[in-house]
KETI-763330 format. One record per atom (N, C-alpha, C, O): atom name; residue in three letters; x, y, z. Coordinates in pm, whole numbers, plus 32768, in hexadecimal, padded with zeros to 4 digits. Each point is the difference from the previous one (the first is absolute). Example, Ala and Ser with C-alpha at 12.3 -4.5 7.8 and 13.67 -1.06 7.14 Angstrom:
atom=N, type=ALA, px=8527, py=7DC7, pz=830C
atom=CA, type=ALA, px=7FA7, py=8077, pz=8000
atom=C, type=ALA, px=805A, py=8078, pz=8000
atom=O, type=ALA, px=8068, py=7FFE, pz=8042
atom=N, type=SER, px=7F75, py=806B, pz=7F76
atom=CA, type=SER, px=8052, py=8077, pz=8006
atom=C, type=SER, px=7FB3, py=806D, pz=8049
atom=O, type=SER, px=8033, py=806F, pz=8011
END
This chain:
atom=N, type=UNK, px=B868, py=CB4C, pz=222C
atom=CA, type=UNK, px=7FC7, py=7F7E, pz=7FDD
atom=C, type=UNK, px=7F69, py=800B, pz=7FFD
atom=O, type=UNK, px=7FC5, py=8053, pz=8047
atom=N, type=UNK, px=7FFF, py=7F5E, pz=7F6C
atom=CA, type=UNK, px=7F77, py=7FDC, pz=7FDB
atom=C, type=UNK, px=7FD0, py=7FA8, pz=8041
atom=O, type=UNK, px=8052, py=7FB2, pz=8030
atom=N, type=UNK, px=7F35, py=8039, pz=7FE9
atom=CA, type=UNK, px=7FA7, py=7F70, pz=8035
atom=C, type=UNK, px=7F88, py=7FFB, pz=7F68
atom=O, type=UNK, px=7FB6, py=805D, pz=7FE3
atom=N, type=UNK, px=8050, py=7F50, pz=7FEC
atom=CA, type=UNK, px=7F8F, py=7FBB, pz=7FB4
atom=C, type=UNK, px=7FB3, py=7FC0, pz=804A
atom=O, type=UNK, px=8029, py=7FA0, pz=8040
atom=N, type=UNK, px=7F7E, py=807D, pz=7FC4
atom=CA, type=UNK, px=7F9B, py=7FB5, pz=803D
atom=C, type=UNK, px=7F64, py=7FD7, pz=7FAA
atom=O, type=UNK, px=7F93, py=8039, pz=8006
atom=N, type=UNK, px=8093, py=7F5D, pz=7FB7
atom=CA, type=UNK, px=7F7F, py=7FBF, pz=7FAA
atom=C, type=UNK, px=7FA1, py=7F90, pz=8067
atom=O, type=UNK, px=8031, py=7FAC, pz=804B
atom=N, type=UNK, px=7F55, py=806B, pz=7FA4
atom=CA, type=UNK, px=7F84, py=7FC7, pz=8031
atom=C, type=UNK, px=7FE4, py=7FA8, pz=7FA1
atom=O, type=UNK, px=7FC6, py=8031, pz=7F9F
atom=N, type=UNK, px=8053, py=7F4D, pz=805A
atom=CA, type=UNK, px=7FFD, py=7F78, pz=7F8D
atom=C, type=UNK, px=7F5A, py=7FB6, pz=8048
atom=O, type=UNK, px=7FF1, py=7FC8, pz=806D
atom=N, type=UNK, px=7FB6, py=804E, pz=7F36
atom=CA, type=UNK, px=7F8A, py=7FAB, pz=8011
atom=C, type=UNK, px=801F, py=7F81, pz=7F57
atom=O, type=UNK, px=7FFF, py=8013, pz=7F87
atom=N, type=UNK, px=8017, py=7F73, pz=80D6
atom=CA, type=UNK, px=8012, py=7F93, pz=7FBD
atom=C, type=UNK, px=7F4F, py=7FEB, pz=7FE7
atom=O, type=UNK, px=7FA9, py=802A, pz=804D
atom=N, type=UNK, px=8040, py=7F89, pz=7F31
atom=CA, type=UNK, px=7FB4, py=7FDC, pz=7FBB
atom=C, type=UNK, px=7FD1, py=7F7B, pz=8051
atom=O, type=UNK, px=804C, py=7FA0, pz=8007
atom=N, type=UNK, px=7F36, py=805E, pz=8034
atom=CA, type=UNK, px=7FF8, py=7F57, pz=8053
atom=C, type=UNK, px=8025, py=7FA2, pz=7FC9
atom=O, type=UNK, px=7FE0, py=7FDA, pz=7F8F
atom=N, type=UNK, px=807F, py=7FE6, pz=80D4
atom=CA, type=UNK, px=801D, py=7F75, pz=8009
atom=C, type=UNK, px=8089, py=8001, pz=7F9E
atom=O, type=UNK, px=802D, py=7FA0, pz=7FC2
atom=N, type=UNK, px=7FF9, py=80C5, pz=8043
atom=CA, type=UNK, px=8078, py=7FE6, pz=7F69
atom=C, type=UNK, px=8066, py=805B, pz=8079
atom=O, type=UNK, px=8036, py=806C, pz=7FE9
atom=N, type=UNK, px=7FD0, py=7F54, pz=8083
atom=CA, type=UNK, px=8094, py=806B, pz=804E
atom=C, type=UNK, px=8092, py=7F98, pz=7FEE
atom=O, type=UNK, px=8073, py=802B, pz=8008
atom=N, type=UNK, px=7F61, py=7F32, pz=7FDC
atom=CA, type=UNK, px=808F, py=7FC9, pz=7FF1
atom=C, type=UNK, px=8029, py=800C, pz=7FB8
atom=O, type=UNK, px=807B, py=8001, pz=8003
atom=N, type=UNK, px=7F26, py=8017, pz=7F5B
atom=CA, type=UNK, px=8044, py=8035, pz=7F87
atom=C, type=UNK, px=8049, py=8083, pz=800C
atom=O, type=UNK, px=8078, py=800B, pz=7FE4
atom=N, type=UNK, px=7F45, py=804E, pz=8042
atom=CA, type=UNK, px=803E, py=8071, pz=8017
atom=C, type=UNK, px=8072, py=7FF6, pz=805F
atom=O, type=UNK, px=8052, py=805A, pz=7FEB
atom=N, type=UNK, px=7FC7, py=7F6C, pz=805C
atom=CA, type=UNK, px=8076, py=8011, pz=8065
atom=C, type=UNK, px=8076, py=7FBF, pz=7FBF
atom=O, type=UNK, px=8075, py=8021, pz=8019
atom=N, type=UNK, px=7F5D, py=7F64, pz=7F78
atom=CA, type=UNK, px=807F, py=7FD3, pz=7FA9
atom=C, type=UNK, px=8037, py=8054, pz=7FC2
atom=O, type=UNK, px=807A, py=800B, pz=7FF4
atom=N, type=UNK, px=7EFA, py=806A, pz=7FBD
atom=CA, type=UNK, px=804A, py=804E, pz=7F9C
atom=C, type=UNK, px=803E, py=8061, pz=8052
atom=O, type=UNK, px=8070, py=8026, pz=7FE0
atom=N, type=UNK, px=7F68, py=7FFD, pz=806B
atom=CA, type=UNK, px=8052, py=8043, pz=806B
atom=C, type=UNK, px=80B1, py=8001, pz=7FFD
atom=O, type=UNK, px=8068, py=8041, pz=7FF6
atom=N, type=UNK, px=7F68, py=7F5D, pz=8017
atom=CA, type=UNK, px=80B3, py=7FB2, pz=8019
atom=C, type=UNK, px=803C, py=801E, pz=7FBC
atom=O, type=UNK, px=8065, py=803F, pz=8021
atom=N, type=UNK, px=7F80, py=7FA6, pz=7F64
atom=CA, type=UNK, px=805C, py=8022, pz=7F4C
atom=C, type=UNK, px=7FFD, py=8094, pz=7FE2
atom=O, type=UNK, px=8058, py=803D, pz=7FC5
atom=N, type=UNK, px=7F32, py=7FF8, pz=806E
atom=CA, type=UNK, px=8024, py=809F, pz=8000
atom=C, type=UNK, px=8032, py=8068, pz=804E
atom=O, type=UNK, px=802D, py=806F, pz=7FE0
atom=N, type=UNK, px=7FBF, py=7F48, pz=80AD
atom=CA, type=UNK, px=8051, py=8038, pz=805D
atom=C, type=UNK, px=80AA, py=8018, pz=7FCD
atom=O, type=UNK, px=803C, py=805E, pz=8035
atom=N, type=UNK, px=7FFE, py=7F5E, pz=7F79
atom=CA, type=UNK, px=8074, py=7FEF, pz=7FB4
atom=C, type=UNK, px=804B, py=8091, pz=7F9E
atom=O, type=UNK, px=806C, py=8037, pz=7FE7
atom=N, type=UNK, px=7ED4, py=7FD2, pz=7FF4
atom=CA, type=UNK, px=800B, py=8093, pz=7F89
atom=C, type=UNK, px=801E, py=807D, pz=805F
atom=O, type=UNK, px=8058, py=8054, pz=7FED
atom=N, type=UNK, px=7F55, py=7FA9, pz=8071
atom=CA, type=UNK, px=7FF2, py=808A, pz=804E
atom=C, type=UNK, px=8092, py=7FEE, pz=8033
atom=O, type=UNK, px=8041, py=8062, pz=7FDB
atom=N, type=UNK, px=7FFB, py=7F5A, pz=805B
atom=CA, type=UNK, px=806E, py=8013, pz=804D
atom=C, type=UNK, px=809A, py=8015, pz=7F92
atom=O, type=UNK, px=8074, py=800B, pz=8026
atom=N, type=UNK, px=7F64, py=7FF6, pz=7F6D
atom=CA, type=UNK, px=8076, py=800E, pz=7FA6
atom=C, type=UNK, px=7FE6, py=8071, pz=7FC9
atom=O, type=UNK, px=8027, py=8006, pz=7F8B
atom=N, type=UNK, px=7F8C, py=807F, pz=80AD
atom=CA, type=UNK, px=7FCF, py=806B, pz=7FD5
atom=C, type=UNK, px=8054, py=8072, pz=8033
atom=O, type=UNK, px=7FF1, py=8015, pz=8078
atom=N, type=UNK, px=8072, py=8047, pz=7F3D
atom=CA, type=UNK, px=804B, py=808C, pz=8030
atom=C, type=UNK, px=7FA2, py=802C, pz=808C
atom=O, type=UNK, px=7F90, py=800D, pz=7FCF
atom=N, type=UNK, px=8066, py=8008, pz=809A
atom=CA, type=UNK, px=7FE3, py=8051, pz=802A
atom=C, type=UNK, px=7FA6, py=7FA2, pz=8093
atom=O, type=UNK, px=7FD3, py=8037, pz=8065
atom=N, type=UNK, px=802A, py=7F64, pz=7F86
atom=CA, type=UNK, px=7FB8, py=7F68, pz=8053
atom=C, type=UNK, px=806A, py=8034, pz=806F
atom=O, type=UNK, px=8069, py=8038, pz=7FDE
atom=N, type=UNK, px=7F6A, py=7FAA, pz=80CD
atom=CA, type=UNK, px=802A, py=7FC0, pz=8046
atom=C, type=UNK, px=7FE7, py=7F6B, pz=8041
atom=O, type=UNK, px=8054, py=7FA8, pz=8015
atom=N, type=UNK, px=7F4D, py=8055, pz=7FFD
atom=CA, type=UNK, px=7FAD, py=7F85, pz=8052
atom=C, type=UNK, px=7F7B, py=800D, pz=7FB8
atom=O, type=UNK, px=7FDA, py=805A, pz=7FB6
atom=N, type=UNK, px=7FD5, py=7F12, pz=807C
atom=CA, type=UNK, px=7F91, py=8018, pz=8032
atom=C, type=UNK, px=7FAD, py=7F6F, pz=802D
atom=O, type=UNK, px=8031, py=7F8F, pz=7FFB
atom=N, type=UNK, px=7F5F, py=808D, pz=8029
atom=CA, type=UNK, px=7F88, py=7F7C, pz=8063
atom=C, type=UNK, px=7FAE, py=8008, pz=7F91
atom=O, type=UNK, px=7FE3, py=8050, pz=7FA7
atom=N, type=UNK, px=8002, py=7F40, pz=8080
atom=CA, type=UNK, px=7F72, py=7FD5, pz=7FDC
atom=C, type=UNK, px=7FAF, py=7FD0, pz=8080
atom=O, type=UNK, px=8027, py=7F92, pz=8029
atom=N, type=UNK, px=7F6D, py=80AC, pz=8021
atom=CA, type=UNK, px=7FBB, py=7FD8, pz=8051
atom=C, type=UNK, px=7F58, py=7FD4, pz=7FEF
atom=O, type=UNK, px=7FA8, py=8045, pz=7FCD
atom=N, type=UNK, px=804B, py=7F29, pz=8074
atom=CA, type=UNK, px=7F66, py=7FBC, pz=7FD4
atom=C, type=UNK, px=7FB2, py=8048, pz=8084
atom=O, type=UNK, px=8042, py=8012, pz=8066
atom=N, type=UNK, px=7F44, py=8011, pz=7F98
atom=CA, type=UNK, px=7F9B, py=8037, pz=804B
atom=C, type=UNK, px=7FDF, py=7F48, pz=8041
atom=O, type=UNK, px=8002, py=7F91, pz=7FCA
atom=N, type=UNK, px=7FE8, py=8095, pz=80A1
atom=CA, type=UNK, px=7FF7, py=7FAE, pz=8075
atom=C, type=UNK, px=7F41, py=7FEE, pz=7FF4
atom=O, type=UNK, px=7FC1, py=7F97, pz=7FFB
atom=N, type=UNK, px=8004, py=8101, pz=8001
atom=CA, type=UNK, px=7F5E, py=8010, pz=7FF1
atom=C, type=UNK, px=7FBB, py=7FAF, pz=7F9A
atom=O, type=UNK, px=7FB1, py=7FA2, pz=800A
atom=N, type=UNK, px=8089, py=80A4, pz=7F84
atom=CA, type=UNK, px=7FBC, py=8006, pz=7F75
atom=C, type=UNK, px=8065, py=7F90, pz=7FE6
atom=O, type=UNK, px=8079, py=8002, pz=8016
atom=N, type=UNK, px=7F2D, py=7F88, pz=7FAA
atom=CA, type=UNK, px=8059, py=7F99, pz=7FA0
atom=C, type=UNK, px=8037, py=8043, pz=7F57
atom=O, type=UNK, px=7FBF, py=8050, pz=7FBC
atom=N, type=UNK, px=80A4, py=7F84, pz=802B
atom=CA, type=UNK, px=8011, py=8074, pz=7F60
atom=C, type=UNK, px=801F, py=808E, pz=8005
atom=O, type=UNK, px=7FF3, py=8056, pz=7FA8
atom=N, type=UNK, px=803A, py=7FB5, pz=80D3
atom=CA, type=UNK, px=801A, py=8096, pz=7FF0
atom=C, type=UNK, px=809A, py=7FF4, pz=8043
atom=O, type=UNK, px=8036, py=7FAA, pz=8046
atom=N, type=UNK, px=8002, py=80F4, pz=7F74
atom=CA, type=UNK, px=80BD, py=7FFB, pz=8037
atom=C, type=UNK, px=800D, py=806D, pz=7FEE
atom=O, type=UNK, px=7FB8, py=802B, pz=7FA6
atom=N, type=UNK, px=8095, py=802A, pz=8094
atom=CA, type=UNK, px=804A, py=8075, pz=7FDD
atom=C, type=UNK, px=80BE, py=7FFD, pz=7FDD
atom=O, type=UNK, px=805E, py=7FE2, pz=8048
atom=N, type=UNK, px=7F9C, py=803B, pz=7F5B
atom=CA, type=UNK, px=8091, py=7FE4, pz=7FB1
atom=C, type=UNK, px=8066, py=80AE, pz=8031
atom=O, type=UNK, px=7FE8, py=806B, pz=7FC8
atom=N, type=UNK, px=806C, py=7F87, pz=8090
atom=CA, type=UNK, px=805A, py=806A, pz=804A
atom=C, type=UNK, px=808A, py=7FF3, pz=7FB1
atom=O, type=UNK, px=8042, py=7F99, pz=7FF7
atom=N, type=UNK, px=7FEA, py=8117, pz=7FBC
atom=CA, type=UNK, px=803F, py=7FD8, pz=7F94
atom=C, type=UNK, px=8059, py=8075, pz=804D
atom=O, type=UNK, px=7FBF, py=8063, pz=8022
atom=N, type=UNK, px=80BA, py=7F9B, pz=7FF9
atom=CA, type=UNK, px=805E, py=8095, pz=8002
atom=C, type=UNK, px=8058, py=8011, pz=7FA8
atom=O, type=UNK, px=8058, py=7FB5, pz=7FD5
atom=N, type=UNK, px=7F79, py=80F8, pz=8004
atom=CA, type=UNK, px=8052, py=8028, pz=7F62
atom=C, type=UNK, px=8049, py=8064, pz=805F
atom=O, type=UNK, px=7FF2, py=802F, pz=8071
atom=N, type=UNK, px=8066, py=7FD9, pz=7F22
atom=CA, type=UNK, px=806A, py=8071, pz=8015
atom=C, type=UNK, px=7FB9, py=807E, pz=7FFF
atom=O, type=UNK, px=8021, py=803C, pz=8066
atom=N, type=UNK, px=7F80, py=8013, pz=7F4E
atom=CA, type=UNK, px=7FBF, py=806C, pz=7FF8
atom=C, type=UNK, px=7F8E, py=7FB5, pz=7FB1
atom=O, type=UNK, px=7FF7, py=7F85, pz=8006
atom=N, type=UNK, px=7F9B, py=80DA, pz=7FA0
atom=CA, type=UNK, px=7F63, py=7FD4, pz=7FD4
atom=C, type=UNK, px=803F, py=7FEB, pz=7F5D
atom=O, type=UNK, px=7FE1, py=7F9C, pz=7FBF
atom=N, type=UNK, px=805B, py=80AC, pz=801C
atom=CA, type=UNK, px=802B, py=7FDC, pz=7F74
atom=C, type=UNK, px=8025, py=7F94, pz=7FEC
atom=O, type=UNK, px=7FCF, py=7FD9, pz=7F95
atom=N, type=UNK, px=80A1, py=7FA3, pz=80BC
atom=CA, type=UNK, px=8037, py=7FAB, pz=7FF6
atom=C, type=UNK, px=7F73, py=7F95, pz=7FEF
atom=O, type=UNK, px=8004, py=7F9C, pz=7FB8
atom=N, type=UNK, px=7F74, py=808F, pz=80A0
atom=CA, type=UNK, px=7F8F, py=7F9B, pz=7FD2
atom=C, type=UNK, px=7F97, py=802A, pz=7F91
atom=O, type=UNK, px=7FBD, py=7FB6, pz=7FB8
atom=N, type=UNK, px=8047, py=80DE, pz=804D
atom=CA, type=UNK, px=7F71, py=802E, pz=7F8A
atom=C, type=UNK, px=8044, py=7FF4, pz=7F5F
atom=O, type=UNK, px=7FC7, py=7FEC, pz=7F95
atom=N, type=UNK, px=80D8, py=802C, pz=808D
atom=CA, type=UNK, px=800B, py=800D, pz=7F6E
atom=C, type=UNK, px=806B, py=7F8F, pz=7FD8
atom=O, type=UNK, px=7FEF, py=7FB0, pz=7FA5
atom=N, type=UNK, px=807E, py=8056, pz=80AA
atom=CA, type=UNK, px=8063, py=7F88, pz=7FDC
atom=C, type=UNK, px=7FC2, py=7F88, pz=7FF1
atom=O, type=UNK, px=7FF0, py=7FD6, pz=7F8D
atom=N, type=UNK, px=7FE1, py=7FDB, pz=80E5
atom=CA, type=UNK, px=7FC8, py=7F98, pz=7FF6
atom=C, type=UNK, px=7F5F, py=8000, pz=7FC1
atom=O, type=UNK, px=7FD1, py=7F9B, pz=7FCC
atom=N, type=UNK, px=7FF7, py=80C5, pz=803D
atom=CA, type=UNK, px=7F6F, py=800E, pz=7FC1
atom=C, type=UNK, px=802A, py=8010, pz=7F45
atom=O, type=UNK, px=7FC8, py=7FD0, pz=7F9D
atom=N, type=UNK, px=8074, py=805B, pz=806A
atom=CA, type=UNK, px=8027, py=801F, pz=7F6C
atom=C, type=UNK, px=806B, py=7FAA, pz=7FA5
atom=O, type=UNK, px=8025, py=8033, pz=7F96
atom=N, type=UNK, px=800E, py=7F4D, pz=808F
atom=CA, type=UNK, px=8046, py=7FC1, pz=7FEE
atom=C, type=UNK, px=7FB5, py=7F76, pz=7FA7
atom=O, type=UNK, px=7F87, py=7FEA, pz=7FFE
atom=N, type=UNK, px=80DC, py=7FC9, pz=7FBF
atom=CA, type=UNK, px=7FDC, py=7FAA, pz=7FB3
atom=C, type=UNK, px=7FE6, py=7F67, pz=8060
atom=O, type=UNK, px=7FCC, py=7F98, pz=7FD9
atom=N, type=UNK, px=8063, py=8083, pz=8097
atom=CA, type=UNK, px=8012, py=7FAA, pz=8070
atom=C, type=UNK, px=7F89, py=7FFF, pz=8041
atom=O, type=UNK, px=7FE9, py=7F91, pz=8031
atom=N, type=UNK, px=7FAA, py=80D6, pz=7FE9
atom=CA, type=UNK, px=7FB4, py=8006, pz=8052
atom=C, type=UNK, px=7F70, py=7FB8, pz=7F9E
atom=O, type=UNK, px=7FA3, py=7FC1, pz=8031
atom=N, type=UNK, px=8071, py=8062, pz=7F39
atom=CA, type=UNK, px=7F9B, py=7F82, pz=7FBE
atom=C, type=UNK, px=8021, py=7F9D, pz=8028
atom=O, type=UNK, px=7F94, py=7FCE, pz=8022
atom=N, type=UNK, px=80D7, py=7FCD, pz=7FFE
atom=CA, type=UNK, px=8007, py=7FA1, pz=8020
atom=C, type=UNK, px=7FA5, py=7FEB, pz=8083
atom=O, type=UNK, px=7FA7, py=7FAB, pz=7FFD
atom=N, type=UNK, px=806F, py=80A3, pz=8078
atom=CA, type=UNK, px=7FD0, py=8025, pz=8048
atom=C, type=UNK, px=7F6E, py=801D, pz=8021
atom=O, type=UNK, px=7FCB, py=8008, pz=806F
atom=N, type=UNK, px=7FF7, py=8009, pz=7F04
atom=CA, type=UNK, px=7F88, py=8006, pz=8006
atom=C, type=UNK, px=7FB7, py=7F83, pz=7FE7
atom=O, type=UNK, px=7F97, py=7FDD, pz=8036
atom=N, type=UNK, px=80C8, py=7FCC, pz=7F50
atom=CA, type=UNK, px=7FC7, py=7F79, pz=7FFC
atom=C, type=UNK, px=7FF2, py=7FA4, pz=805D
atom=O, type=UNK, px=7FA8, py=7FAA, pz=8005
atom=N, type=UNK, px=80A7, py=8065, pz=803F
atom=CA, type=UNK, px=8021, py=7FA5, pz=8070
atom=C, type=UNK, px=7F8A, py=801E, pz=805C
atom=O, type=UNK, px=7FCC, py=7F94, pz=801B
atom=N, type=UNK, px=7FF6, py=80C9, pz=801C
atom=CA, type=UNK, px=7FA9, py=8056, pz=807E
atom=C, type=UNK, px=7F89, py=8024, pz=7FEB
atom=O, type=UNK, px=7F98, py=7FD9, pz=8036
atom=N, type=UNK, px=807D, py=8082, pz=7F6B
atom=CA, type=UNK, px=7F3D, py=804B, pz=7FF7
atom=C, type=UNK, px=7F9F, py=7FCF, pz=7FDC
atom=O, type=UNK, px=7F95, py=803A, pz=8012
atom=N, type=UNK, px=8071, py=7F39, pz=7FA7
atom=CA, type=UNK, px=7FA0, py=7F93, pz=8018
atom=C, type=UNK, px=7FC7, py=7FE0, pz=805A
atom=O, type=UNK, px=7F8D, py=7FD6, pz=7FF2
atom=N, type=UNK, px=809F, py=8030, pz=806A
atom=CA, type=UNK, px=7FB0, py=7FEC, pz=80A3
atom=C, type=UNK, px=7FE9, py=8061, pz=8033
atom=O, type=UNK, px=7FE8, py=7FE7, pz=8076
atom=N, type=UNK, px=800D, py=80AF, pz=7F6B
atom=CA, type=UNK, px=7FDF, py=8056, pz=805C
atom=C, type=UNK, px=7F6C, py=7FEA, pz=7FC3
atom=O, type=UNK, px=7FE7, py=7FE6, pz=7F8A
atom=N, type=UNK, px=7FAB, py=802F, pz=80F7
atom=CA, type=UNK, px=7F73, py=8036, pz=7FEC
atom=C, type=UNK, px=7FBD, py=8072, pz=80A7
atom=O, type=UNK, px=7FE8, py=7FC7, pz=806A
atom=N, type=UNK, px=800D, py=8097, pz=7F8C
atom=CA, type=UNK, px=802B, py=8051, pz=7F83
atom=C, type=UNK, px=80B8, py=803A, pz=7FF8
atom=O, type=UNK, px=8055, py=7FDD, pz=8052
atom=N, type=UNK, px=7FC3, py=8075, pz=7F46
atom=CA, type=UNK, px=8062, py=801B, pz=8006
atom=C, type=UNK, px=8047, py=8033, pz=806B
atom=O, type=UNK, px=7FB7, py=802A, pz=8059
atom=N, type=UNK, px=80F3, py=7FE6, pz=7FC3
atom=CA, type=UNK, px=801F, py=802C, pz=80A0
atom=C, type=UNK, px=8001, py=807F, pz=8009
atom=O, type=UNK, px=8001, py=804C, pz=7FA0
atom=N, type=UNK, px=7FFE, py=7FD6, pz=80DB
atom=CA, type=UNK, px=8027, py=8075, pz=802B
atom=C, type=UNK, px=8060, py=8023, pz=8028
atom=O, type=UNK, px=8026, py=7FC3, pz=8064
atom=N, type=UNK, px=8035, py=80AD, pz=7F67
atom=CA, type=UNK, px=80A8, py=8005, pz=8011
atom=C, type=UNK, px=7FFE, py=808A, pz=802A
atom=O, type=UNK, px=7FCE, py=8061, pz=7FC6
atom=N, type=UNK, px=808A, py=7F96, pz=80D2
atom=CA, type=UNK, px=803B, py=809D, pz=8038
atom=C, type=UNK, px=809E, py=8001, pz=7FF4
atom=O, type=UNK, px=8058, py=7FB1, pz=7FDE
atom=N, type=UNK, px=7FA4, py=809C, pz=803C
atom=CA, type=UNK, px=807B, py=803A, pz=8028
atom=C, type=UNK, px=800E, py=8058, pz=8078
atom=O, type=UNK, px=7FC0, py=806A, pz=8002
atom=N, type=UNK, px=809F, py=7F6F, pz=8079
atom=CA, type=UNK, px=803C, py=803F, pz=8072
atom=C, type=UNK, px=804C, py=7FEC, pz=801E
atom=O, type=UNK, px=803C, py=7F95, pz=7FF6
atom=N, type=UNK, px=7FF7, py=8108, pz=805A
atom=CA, type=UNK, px=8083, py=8021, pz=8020
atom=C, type=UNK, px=8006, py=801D, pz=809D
atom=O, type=UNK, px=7F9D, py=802D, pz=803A
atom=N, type=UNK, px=80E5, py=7FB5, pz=800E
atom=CA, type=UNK, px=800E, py=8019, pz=8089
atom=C, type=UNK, px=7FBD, py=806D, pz=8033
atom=O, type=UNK, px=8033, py=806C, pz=7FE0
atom=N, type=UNK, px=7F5E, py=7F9B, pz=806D
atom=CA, type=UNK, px=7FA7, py=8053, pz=803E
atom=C, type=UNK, px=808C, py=805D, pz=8065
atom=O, type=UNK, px=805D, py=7FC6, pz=8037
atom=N, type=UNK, px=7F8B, py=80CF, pz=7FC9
atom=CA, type=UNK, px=808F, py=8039, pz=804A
atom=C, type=UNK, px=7FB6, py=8026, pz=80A4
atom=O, type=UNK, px=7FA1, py=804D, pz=800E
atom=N, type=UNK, px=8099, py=7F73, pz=8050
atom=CA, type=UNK, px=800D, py=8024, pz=809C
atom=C, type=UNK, px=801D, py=805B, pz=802B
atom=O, type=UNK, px=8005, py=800C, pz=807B
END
């Protein structure tokens, strides 16, 4: 399993818009081959800021299935309007003990 981990800097003052579109797109990602879960978490510090916690089955199911899909334009309409600047997206895997 994967952890997505995107760093969302919302555009000031536009986080309720964004959290609506949220909603309607949260819809896309989760009807995606390879989706398990995921959060959306608001920063407590910084007003407008969230980190969006996504778990894939492996990195392909997010760089290319869902990155490469006709679904994820939708996905883009809905979201990247409010990023300033754009996010920052990792990827991690269970650290081994």
């Amino acid at each position: 399993m994967i952890l997505e981990v995107a760093t969302l800097n919302i555009k000031a003052g536009l986080s309720a818009d964004f959290e609506k579109a949220f909603s309607e797109a949260q819809k896309i990602i989760a009807s995606m081959d390879g989706y398990n879960s995921h959060q959306l978490k608001k920063c407590l510090e910084e007003t407008d800021k969230y980190i969006l916690l996504v778990n894939w089955e492996n990195l392909e199911s997010h760089t290319e299935d869902f990155r490469c899909s006709t679904a994820y334009q939708d996905w883009k309409k809905l979201l990247h309007h409010f990023y300033e600047p754009f996010p920052i997206v990792e990827h991690y895997i269970e650290a081994e003990s």
